[in-house]
C-alpha positions, -999 to +999 in steps of 0.1 A: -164+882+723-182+867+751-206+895+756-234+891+780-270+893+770-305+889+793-337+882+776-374+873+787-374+841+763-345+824+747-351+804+717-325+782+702-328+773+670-347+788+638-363+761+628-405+755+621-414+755+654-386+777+670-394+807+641-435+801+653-422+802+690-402+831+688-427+855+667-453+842+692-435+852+721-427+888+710-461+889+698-474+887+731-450+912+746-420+893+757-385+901+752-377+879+729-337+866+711-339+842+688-304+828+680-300+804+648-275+785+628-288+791+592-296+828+573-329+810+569-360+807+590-380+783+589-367+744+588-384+720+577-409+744+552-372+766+541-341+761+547-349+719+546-360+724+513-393+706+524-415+731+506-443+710+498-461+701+534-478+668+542-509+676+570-530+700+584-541+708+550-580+708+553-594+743+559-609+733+593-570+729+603-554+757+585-553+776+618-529+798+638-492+806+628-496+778+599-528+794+588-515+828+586-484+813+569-503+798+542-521+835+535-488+851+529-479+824+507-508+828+485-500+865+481-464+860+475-463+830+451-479+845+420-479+811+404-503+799+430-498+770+452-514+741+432-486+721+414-473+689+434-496+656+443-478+653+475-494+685+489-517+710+482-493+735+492-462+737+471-434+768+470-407+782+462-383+778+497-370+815+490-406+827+492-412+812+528-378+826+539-389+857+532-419+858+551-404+843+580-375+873+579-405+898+576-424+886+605-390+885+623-381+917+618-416+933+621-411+928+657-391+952+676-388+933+709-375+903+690-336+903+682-324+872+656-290+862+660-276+841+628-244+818+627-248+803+663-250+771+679-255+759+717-216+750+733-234+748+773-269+754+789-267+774+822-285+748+849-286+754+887-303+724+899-338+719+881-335+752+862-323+765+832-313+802+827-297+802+796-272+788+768-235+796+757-225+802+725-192+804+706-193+845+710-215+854+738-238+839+764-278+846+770-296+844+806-334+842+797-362+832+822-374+806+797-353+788+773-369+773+743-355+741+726-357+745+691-326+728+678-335+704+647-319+672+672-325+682+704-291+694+715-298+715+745-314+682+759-281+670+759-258+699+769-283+701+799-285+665+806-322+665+804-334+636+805-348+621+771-354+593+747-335+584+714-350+559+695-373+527+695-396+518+730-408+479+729-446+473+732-445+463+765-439+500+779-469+513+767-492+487+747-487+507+712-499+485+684-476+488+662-444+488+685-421+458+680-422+433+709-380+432+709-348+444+692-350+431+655-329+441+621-348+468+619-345+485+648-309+480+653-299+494+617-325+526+623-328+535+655-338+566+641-361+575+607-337+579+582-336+620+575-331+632+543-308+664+522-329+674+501-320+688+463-340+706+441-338+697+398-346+724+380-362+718+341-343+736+313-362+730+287-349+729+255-312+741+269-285+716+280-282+718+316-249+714+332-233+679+339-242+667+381-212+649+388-210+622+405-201+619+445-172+599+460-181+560+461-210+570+438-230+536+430-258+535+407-275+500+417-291+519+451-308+540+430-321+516+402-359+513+406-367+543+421-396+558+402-405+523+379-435+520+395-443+555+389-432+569+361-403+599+351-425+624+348-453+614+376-422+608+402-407+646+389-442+661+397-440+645+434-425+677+448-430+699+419-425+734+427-428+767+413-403+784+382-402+744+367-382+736+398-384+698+413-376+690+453-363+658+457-375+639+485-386+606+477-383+576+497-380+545+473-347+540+464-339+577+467-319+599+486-332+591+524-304+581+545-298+560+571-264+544+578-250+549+613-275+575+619-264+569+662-235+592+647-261+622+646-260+624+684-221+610+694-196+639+686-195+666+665-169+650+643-192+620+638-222+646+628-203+662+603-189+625+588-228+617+590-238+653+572-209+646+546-226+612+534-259+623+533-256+654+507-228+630+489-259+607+488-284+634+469-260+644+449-255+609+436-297+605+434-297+637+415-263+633+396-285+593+386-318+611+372-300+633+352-281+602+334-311+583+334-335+608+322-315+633+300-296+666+305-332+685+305-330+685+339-302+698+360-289+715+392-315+743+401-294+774+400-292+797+429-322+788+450-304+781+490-276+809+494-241+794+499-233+779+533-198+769+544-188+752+568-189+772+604-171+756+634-201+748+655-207+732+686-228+704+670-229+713+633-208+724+610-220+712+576-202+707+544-194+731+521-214+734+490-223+761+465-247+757+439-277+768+454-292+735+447-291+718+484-310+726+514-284+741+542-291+712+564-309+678+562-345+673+568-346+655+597-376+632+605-372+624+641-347+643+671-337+634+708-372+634+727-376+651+759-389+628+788-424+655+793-442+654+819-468+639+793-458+614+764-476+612+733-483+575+722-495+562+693-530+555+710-534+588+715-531+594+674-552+570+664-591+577+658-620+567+685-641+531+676-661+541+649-653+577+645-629+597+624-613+619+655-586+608+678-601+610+716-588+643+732-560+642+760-573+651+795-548+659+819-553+642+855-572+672+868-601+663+838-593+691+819-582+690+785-547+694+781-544+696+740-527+731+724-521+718+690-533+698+662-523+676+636-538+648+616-509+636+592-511+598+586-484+582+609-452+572+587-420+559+591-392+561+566-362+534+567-345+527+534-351+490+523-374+479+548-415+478+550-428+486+586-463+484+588-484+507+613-519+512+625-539+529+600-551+558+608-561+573+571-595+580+563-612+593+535-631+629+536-634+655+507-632+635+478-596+619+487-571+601+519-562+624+545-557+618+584-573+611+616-569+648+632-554+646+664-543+670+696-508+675+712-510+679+753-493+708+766-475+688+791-458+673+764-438+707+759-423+707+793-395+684+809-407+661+839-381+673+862-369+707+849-383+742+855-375+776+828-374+750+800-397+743+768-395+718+737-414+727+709-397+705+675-392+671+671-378+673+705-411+669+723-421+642+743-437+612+721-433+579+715-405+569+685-441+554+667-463+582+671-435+602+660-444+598+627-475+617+630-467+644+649-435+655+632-446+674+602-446+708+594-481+726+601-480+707+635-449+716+644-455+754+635-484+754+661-465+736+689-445+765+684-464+791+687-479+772+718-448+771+733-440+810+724-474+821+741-468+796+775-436+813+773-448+850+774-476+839+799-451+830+822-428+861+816-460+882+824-471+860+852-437+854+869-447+815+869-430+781+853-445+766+828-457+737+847-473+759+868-495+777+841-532+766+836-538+749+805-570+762+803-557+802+802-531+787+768-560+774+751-578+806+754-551+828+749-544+807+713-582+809+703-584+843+708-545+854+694-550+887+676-535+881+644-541+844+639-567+822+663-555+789+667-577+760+667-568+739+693-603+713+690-604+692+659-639+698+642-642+692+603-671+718+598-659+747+618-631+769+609-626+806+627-642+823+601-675+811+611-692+832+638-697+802+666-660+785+657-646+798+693-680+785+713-678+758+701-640+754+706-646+764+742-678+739+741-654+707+737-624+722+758-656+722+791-672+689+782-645+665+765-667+637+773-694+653+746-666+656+718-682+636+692-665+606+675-671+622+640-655+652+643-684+675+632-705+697+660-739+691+661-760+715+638-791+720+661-797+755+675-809+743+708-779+723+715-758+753+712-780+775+736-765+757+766-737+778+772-731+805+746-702+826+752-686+849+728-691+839+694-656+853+685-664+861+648-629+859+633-638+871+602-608+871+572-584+861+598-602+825+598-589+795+572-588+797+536-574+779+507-560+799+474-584+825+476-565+852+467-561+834+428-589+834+404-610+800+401-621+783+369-659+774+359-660+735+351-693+718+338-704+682+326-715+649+347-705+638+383-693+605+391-697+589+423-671+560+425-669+551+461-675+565+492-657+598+493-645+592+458-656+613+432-648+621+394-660+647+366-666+639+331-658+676+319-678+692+290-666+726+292-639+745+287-644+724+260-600+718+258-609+691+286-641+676+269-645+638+281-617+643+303-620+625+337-609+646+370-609+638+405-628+656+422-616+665+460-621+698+482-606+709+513-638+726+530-666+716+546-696+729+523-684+716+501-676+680+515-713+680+526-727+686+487-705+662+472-713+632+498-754+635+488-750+645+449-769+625+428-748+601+407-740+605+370-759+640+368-747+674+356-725+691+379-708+731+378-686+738+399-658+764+401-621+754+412-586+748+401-571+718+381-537+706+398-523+686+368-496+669+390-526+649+412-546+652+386-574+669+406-600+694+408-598+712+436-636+728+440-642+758+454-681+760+446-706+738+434-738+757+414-766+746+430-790+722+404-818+740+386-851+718+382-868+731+349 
């Protein structure tokens, strides 16, 4: 009890970005603890349950730690990773733990500590040293904040932001002018405990009882627009498992969510509701739509509750609930930058958000992330600034960066953010919170950290510049840190042109793709940091299918096939949509209502074809 431990970098909390930061740090030769509260790593993608990720899904941006994550996957889900129409990207939680663990524990300068939660940070003056816990206390020369609310913002006293900003403090669009309903019953997004269904088939699953105070009317609704089977398929997953996560009349929830960041006995009363509130969404479908579908057995391990600091979360056995809520927004460090929701939102007349230069004209970004900004609060409509647009055959998001200065508090040395806890704006919040990004702001955050250790500098002190090429050329898995849509690392110029953009930010073109002429590029060469396998990819590792018959060009960007063969699917329509760029560029100039052969996989949730190849046409 109350042993004494010293480390390079400190990371609290095992989390999506606090997992990324820690394996990034060790990676690059710091000494490295990373103490957690669940037997999972992972967050959001594992121990969340949120195994079906929104953004970052185009090849262009499957880059760095998320990149590399997505590989494993697609050697470790045998089922592949094409069965939800909410991502492209859906598996089994247990699968993602797993790699996590491995990465973890491939590292021997890494040491994972399970069962822990902050009780102090160490502060003299402006710095941090280090955290208490319940059993012993860590001095590190960076501490990382990777708690899924925040909390070391508070046991430090760090300044930071909870909740709404009015328009008037930084012009955002779609920020409300003053308090309003809204605002004061969420002053948070509403999080959500997710549960996952499981299908039995022609067996009888096992009765979901009801929670206390269970009422029915709150869920009536939920998937009329939609469908049973179409609203199931949402988070389909692997083994005929189901995640529930669905916003209309489902199990977000929001009452008193101020309670989240009050006391720890208001957490846990908070905690209690929420997972009574799933199981009564879960415990509803089951009534409504037969006793097919039931509790899926043995998925999360058992968690009890642990006497925590902040968490302690109810007891619960079944293996059917994630071990703590997905949570959508935190306590947001006042950075010495601040995210806005200009700075997500595309350029006039372009498809790319403008990159962030820092004061000295440099850009500052580290990250990227193009999810489509949204908010979730339970009964209400809140309209934002679109910032969808169509590419590939289907809706995806203006890609955007994350400054490095966001990372770091304004007035505090030995300290990095790298969750939900950054520093951004309650509206852009919605964007910049998913999973892929997160991962990346992680493993940003793990290489400033180890750049410092090995420089004996703060982070505030550490040139941008030297983290940007220090994440493009990573060993194991180059992160992008310039959105282009037709460059991924495996192609041979994707770092010179990477560094092109990072030199000349006023040359970053409002459509997102590099320029294609040759002479262009000969202005400043550089390495062309040929990346070779360790570059994007999508399920490559899983045979593709040969699809024939007549192409359809609805819209801009909107494409079907009228399949002939396999002749099963005759005169069947599919969507057509892809996630790379070769294949982007054929489908926008092929001739209308002509024979088409392509090679892909059907997703039969989305009811797409996801193409791999297209056969060039043969003139006869």
């Amino acid at each position: 009890m109350n042993s004494q431990f010293h480390t390079d970098v400190l990371v609290v909390g095992g989390g999506t970005g606090g997992t990324a930061a820690a394996i990034q740090a060790a990676r690059s030769g710091a000494k490295t603890m990373l103490v957690s509260e669940f037997p999972w790593l992972g967050g959001m993608l594992t121990s969340a349950g949120v195994s079906v990720p929104d953004g970052n899904e185009l090849e262009a941006w499957q880059t760095g730690l998320w990149g590399a994550f997505l590989r494993e996957l697609q050697q470790c889900q045998p089922e592949g990773l094409d069965h939800s129409w909410v991502s492209f990207f859906s598996f089994d939680p247990r699968i993602g733990a797993q790699i996590f663990a491995r990465w973890v524990q491939e590292l021997p300068n890494l040491n994972w500590l399970v069962g822990q939660v902050p009780q102090a940070v160490l502060r003299q003056g402006d710095r941090i040293f280090g955290v208490e816990f319940a059993e012993f206390t860590v001095t590190a020369e960076i501490t990382i904040d990777a708690t899924e609310l925040g909390d070391l913002l508070a046991l430090a006293e760090i300044p930071y932001r909870w909740g709404w900003e009015w328009r008037s403090q930084w012009g955002e669009p779609s920020a409300p002018i003053a308090p309003n309903e809204l605002t004061t019953k969420y002053p948070v997004q509403a999080p959500t405990w997710i549960g996952l269904m499981q299908d039995f088939g022609d067996a009888i699953a096992p009765v979901i009882l009801p929670p206390p105070s269970y009422n029915p009317e709150i869920f009536a609704g939920a998937w009329e627009s939609y469908g049973a089977e179409q609203f199931l398929d949402y988070g389909r997953l692997p083994g005929n498992l189901f995640m529930l996560n669905w916003p209309i009349c489902g199990n977000d929830y929001g009452e008193g969510l101020d309670r989240l960041v009050t006391s720890t006995t208001a957490r846990s009363e908070f905690l209690q509701e929420s997972l009574w509130h799933t199981q009564g969404f879960l415990h509803y479908i089951q009534t409504q739509l037969g006793r097919r579908y039931g509790l899926a057995e043995g998925v999360f391990p058992s968690y009890a509750n642990r006497v925590g600091a902040y968490s302690r979360a109810p007891l619960h056995h079944s293996g059917a609930y994630a071990l703590h809520p997905y949570y959508r927004e935190s306590r947001r460090v006042v950075g010495m930058a601040t995210v806005r929701e200009q700075d997500i939102l595309p350029l006039a007349e372009g498809r790319v958000a403008a990159l962030p230069v820092a004061s000295t004209d440099k850009v500052n970004a580290i990250a990227i992330g193009n999810y489509a900004n949204d908010h979730h609060y339970p009964g209400f409509d809140f309209p934002l600034r679109s910032k969808s647009i169509r590419w590939g055959g289907r809706w995806t998001g203006t890609p955007f960066t994350i400054p490095y200065h966001c990372l770091i508090p304004a007035a505090i040395d030995g300290f990095l953010a790298c969750e939900q806890n950054i520093s951004v704006s309650h509206i852009a919040n919605g964007a910049t919170r998913l999973q892929p990004v997160v991962m990346n702001l992680g493993q940003a955050a793990g290489m400033a950290a180890a750049m410092c250790i090995s420089r004996g500098c703060q982070p505030r002190e550490l040139p941008v510049r030297d983290v940007q090429e220090a994440l493009l050329q990573e060993p194991h898995c180059p992160a992008a840190i310039v959105p282009l849509f037709n460059s991924s690392p495996a192609s041979p110029d994707w770092l010179e042109w990477q560094r092109y953009y990072l030199d000349r930010p006023e040359e970053y073109p409002a459509s997102g793709d590099y320029p294609l002429e040759r002479e262009r590029r000969q202005k400043d060469k550089g390495d062309k940091g040929d990346k070779g396998d360790k570059g994007a990819t999508t399920n490559d590792l899983l045979p593709i299918t040969h699809y024939s018959g007549t192409f359809h060009r609805r819209d801009v960007q909107d494409y079907t096939l009228t399949i002939s063969t396999p002749e099963e699917l005759q005169g069947h329509d599919w969507t057509l949509v892809t996630l790379r760029s070769p294949i982007d560029e054929k489908l926008q100039i092929y001739p209308d209502n002509q024979p088409i052969s392509v090679y892909g996989r059907l997703n039969h949730a989305g009811r797409w074809l996801l193409v791999e190849e297209i056969e060039p046409i043969v003139n006869h």
